[in-house]
C-alpha positions as semicolon CSV with decimal commas, in nm:
position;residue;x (nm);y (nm);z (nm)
1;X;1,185;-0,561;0,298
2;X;1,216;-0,849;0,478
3;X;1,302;-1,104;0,217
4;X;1,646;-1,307;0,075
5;X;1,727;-0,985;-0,124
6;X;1,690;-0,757;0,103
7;X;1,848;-0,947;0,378
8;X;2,167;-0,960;0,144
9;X;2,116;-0,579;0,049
10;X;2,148;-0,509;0,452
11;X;2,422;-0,749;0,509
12;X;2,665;-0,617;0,196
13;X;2,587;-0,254;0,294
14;X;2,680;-0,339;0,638
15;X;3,028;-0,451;0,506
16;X;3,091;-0,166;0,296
17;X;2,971;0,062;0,595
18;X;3,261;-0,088;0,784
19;X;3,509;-0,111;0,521
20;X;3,491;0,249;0,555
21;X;3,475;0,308;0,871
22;X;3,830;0,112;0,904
23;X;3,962;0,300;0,594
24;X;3,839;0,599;0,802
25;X;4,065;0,533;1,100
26;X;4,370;0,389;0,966
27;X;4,412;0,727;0,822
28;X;4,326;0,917;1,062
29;X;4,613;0,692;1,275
30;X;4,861;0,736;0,985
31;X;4,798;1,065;0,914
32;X;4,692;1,262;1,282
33;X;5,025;1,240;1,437
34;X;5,170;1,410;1,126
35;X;4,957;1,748;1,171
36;X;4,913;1,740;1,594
37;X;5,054;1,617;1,875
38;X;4,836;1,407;2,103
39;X;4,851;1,254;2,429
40;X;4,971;0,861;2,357
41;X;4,565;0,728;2,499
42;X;4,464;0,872;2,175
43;X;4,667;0,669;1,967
44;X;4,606;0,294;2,170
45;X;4,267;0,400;2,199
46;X;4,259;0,415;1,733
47;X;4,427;0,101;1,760
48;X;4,183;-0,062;2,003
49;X;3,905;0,080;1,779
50;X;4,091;-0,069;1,430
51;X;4,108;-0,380;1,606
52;X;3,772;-0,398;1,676
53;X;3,613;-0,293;1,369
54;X;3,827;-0,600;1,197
55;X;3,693;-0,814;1,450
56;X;3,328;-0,723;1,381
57;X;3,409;-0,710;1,011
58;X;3,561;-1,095;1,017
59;X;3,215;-1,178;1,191
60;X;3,008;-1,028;0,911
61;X;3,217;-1,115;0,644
62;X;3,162;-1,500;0,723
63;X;2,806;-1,429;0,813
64;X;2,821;-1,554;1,173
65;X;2,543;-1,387;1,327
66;X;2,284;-1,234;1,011
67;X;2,006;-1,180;1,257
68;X;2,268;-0,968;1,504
69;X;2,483;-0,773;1,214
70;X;2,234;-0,443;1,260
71;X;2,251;-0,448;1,631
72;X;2,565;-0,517;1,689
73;X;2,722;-0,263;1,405
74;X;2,490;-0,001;1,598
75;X;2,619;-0,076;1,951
76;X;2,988;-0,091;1,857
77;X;2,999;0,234;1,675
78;X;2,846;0,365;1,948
79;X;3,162;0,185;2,151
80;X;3,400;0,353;1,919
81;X;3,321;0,691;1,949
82;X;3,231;0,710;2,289
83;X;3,575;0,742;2,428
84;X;3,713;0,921;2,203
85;X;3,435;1,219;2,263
86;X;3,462;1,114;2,661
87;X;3,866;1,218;2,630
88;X;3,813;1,473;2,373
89;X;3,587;1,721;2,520
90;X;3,262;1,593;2,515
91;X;3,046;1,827;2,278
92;X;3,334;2,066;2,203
93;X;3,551;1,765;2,036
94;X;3,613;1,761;1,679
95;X;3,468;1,391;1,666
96;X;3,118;1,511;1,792
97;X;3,070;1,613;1,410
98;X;3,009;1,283;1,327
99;X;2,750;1,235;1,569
100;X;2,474;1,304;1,354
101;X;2,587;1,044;1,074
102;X;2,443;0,772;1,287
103;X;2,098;0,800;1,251
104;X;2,120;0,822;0,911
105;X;2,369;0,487;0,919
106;X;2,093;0,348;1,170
107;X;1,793;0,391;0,897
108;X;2,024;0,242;0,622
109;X;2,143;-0,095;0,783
110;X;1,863;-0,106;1,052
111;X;1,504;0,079;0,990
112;X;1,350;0,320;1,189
113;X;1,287;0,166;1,496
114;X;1,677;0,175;1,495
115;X;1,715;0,506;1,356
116;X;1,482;0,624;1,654
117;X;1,670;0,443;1,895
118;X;1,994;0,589;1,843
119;X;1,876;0,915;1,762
120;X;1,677;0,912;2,182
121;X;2,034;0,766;2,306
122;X;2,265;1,050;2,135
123;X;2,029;1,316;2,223
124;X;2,027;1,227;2,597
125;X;2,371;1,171;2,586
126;X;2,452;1,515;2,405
127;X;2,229;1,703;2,606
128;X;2,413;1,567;2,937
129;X;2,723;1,573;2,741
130;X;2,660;2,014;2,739
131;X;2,476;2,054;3,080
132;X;2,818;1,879;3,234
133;X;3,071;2,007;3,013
134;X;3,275;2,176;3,262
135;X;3,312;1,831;3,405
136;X;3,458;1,645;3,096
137;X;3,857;1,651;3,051
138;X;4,006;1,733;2,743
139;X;4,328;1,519;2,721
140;X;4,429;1,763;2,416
141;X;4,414;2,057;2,661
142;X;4,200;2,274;2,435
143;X;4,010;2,557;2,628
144;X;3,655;2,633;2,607
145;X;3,379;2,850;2,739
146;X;3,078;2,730;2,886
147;X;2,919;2,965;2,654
148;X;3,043;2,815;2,383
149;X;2,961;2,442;2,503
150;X;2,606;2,499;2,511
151;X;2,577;2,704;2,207
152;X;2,773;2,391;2,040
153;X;2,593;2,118;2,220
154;X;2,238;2,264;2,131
155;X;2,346;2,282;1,739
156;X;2,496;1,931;1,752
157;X;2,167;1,825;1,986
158;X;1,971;1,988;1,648
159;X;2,192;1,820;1,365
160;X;2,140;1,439;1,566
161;X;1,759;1,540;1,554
162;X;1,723;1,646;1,228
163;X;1,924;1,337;1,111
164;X;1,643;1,127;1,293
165;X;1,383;1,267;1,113
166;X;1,627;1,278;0,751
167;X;1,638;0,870;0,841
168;X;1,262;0,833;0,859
169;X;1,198;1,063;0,575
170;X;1,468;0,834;0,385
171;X;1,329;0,533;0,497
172;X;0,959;0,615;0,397
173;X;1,075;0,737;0,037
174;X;1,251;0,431;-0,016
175;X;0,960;0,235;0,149
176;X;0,756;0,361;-0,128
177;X;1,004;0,321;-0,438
178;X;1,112;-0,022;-0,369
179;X;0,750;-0,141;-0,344
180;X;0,661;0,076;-0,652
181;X;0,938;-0,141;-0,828
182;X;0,848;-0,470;-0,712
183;X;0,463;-0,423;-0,737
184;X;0,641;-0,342;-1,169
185;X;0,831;-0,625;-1,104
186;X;0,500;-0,900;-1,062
187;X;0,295;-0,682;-1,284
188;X;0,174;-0,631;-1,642
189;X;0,217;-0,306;-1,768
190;X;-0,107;-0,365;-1,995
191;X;-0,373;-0,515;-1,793
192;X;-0,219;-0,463;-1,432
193;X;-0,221;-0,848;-1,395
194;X;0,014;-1,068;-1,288
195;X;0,285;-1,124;-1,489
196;X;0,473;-1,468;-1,529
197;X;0,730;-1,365;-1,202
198;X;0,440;-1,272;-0,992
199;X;0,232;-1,623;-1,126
200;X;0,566;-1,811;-1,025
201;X;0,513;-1,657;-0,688
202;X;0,212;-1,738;-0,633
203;X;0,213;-2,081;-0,770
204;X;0,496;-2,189;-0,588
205;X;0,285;-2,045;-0,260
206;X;-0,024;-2,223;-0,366
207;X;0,171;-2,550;-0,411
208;X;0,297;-2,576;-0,117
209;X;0,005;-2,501;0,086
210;X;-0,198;-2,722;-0,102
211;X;0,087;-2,965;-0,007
212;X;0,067;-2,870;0,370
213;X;-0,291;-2,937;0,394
214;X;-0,352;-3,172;0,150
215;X;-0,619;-2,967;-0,058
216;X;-0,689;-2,956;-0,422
217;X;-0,547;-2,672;-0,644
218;X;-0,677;-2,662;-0,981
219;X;-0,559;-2,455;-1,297
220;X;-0,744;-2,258;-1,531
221;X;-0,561;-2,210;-1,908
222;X;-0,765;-1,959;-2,104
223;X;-0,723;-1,785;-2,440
224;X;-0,901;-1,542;-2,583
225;X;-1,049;-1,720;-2,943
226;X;-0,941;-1,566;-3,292
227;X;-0,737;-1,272;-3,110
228;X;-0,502;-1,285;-3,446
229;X;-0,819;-1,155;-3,610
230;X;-0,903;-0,861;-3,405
231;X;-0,563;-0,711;-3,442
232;X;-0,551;-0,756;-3,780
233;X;-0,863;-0,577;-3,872
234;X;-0,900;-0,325;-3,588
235;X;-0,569;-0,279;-3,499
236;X;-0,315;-0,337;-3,188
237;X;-0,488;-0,077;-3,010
238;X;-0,824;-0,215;-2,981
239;X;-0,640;-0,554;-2,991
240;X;-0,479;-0,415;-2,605
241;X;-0,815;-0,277;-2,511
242;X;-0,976;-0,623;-2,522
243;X;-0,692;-0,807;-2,385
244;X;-0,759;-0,552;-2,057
245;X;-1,113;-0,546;-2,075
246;X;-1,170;-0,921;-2,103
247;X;-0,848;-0,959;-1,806
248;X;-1,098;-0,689;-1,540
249;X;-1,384;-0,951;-1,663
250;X;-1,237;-1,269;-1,566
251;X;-1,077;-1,106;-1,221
252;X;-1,411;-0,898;-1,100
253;X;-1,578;-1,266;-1,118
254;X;-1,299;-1,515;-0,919
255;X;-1,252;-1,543;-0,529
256;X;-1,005;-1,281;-0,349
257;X;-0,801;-1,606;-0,277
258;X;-0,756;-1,661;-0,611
259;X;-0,512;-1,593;-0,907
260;X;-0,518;-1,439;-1,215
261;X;-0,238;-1,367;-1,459
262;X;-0,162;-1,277;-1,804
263;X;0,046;-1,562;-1,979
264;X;0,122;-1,387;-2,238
265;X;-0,032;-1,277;-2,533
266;X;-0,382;-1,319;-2,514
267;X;-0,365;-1,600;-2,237
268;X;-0,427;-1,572;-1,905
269;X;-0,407;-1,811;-1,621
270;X;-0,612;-1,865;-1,324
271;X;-0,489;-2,048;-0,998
272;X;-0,796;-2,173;-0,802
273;X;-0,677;-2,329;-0,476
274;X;-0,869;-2,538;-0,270
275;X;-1,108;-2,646;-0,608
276;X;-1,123;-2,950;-0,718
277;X;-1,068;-3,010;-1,095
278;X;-1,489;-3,095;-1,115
279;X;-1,524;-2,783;-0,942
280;X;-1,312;-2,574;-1,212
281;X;-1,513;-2,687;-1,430
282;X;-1,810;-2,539;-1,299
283;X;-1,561;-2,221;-1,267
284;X;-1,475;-2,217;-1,612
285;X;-1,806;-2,257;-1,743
286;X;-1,937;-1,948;-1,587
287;X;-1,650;-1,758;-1,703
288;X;-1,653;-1,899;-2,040
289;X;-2,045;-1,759;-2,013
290;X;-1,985;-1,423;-1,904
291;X;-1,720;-1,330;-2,212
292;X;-1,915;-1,405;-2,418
293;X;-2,217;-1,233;-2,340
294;X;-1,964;-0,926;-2,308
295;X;-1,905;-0,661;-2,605
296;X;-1,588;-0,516;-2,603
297;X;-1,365;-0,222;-2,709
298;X;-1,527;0,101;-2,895
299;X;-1,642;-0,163;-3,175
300;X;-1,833;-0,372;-2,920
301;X;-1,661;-0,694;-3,061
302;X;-1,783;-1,028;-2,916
303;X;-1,523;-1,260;-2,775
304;X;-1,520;-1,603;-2,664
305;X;-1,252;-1,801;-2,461
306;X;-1,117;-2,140;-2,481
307;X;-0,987;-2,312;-2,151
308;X;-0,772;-2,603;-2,054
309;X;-0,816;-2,761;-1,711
310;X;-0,602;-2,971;-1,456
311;X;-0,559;-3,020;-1,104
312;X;-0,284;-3,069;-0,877
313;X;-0,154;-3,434;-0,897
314;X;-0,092;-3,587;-0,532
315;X;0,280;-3,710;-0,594
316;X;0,553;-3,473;-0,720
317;X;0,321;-3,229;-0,894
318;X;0,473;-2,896;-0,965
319;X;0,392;-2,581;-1,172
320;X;0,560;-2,644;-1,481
321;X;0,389;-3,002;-1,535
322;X;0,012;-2,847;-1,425
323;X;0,058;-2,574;-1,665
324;X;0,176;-2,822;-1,975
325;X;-0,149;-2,999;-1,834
326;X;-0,382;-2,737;-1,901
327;X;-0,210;-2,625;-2,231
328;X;-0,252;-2,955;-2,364
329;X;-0,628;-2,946;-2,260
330;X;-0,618;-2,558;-2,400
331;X;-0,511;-2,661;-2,784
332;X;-0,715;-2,982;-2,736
333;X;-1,035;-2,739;-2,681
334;X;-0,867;-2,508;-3,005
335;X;-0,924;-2,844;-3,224
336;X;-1,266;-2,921;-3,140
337;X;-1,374;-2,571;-3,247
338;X;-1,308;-2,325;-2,942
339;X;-1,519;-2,162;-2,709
340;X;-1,497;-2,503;-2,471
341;X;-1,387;-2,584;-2,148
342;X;-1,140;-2,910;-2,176
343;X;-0,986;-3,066;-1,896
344;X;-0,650;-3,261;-1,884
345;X;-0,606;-3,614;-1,878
């Protein structure tokens, strides 16, 4: 999802990520010393930690570095708790059990690539972590067995793991329901056209390509003659069966590069870049041909289509002006008896 609303998803969930994780540790700091005694490192190391997790939340907060927020939130909460598991026993430290959160963070403010990343480095680290445990110093003087260091060093080496693959299982679920909503989003229930938000897309696209390179864009108008008619006397039913039938026409017979949308109602809209407005013509014609040589619905109604033309103007041109062009060309066509092709003036 790399657009403005994701990038502002990412960068508000990377906030609240470390909102919490500063809630998290001025409790603990508050609260530890009231249940155990520790040695004083503990407690400078907390406040090192607080301080920089308000440092790196100042930074995001006034959106210094956007494109470095993911790395950087990855590689200091690796900072934080590295430490404190380095003075706290390694794998046997109560800390460890929050290990296998960060994959899971990784996949949520990063992506997989990310979550994969950190899920290799903990791994290696765990697993090195357990084969040297002997080595490590617990400052809070807790005993353990090597026994009991590998058996808890091999589950925590599984949890970090199956977080990994939790993250990429997330990730591809909500890969697949965020473009299931937007694909909604741009697209008529009815017909599976474009709607008007995906047309402003693409229009705005169109425009400024055709700006870039100087090339025509023209702009196709069409509605469907009489449609009142049809769902007055056969009903709303057959009335959507022609409006989706005569929309699978009109797009089976324009260019991949072009654009089709329903306008609403029983108007759709065509986008035909790189066409000249003589060339539309042409366009419209042989569409304005094939409808109405077409029988449609159970009732095998004939329909014909009126259509207004324009083309991009050179000098501040933009969608709304083309497409009060081409309507103005579409109920010019209406008055002089439908089933035309007018173009604008």
């Amino acid at each position: 999802m790399p657009n403005n609303t994701q990038a502002k998803f990412n960068h508000n969930l990377t906030l609240r990520v470390i909102e919490l994780a500063i809630i998290t540790m001025a409790i603990t700091l508050v609260l530890r010393p009231l249940f155990v005694t520790l040695p004083t490192l503990f407690t400078v190391l907390n406040l090192a930690n607080l301080v920089l997790a308000l440092v790196f939340y100042t930074l995001v907060r006034l959106d210094l570095f956007p494109k470095w927020e993911c790395i950087l939130s990855l590689v200091i909460a690796i900072i934080l708790i590295m430490p404190m598991l380095a003075l706290s026993g390694g794998v046997n430290s109560q800390v460890a059990c929050i290990l296998p959160l960060y994959p899971v963070f990784a996949a949520l403010i990063g992506g997989y690539k990310e979550s994969l990343l950190v899920t290799i480095f903990l791994t290696v680290c765990v697993v090195l972590a357990t084969i040297f445990s002997t080595d490590i110093v617990d400052l809070s003087e807790a005993d353990y067995s090597r026994e009991k260091s590998v058996v808890r060093g091999f589950w925590l080496t599984m949890s970090i793991i199956f977080s990994g693959v939790f993250g990429r299982f997330f990730l591809k679920k909500y890969t697949e329901f965020t473009e299931q909503l937007r694909d909604e989003n741009i697209h008529d229930p009815l017909t599976g056209l474009l709607n008007r938000r995906g047309l402003n897309r693409n229009f705005s696209r169109e425009l400024d390509s055709a700006s870039l390179s100087t090339s025509p864009l023209s702009v196709l108008l069409i509605d469907i003659d009489y449609f009142k008619k049809v769902n007055d006397m056969y009903g709303h039913d057959t009335g959507d069966i022609c409006l989706v039938q005569v929309g699978k026409l009109l797009a089976d017979n324009i260019r991949k590069s072009d654009t089709i949308a329903r306008f609403g109602g029983e108007e759709f809209i065509i986008l035909l870049p790189g066409t000249t407005q003589l060339d539309a013509v042409k366009v419209a014609e042989y569409l304005k041909g094939i409808v109405a040589q077409g029988k449609f619905s159970d009732f095998n109604l004939p329909l014909t289509i009126t259509i207004g033309i324009t083309e991009r103007h050179p000098q501040n041109d933009n969608a709304l002006k083309m497409i009060k062009r081409a309507d103005k060309a579409l109920y010019k066509g209406k008055d002089k008896g439908r089933n035309c092709v007018e173009v604008s003036e």
